[in-house]
N, C-alpha and C positions, 0 to 999 in steps of 0.2 A: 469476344476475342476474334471471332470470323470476320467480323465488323471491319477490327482496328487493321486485320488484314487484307480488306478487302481496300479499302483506304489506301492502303502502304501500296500495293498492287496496283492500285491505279494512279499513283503519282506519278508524273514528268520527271524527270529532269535528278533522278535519285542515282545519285553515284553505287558504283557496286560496293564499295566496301561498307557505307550506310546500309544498303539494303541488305547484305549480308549479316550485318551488327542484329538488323531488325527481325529477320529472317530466323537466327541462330535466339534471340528472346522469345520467338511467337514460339515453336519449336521446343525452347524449355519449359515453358506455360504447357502446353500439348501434353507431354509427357505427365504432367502431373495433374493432365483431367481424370476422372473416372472417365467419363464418358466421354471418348475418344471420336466413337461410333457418330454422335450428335455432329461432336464438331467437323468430321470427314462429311458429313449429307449436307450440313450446312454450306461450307467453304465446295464443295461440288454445286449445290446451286448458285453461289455466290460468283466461282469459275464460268458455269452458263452463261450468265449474263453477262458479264467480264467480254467473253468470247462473242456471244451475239452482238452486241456492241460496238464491240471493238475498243472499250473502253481501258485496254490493258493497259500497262506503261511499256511493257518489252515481252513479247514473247520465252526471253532468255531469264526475265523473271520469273516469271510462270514456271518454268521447267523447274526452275532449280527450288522453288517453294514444295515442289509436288517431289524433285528429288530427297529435299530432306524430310517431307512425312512418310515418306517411303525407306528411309533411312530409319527413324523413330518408331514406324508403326507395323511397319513388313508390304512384302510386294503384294500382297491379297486385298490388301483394306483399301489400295491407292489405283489400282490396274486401272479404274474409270475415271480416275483424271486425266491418270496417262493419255488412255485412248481418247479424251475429249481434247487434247492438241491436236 
């Protein structure tokens, strides 16, 4: 799932309300892991590289993928995404 997100994150040319559709899917997935914990460390490395790269599609994406895990998960578990924009 970090994977198919990490995909969707680095597309070009993704209109927002697709990305929102896809965003608001990964997100209802999430909610019905047990382990949440996995997928937050994973999708945190996955982010690194993203960012050293440069590989994103929009920074405006980014934000808003880490606002809804922070939305789903609480502001505790997300704070080092946050702070790695």
């Amino acid at each position: 799932m970090v994977e198919y997100c990490d995909i969707e994150l680095k597309k070009k040319g993704n209109h927002d309300k697709e990305m929102n559709e896809h965003f608001d899917a990964i997100i209802n997935l999430f909610c019905l892991l047990e382990d949440q914990d996995v997928f937050i460390k994973e999708y945190s490395n996955k982010l690194a590289l993203r960012l050293l790269y440069k590989s994103y599609s929009s920074i405006e994406a980014e934000n808003l993928m880490i606002k809804n895990l922070r939305l789903a998960c609480g502001i505790n578990n997300v704070n080092k995404l946050a702070s790695m924009i």
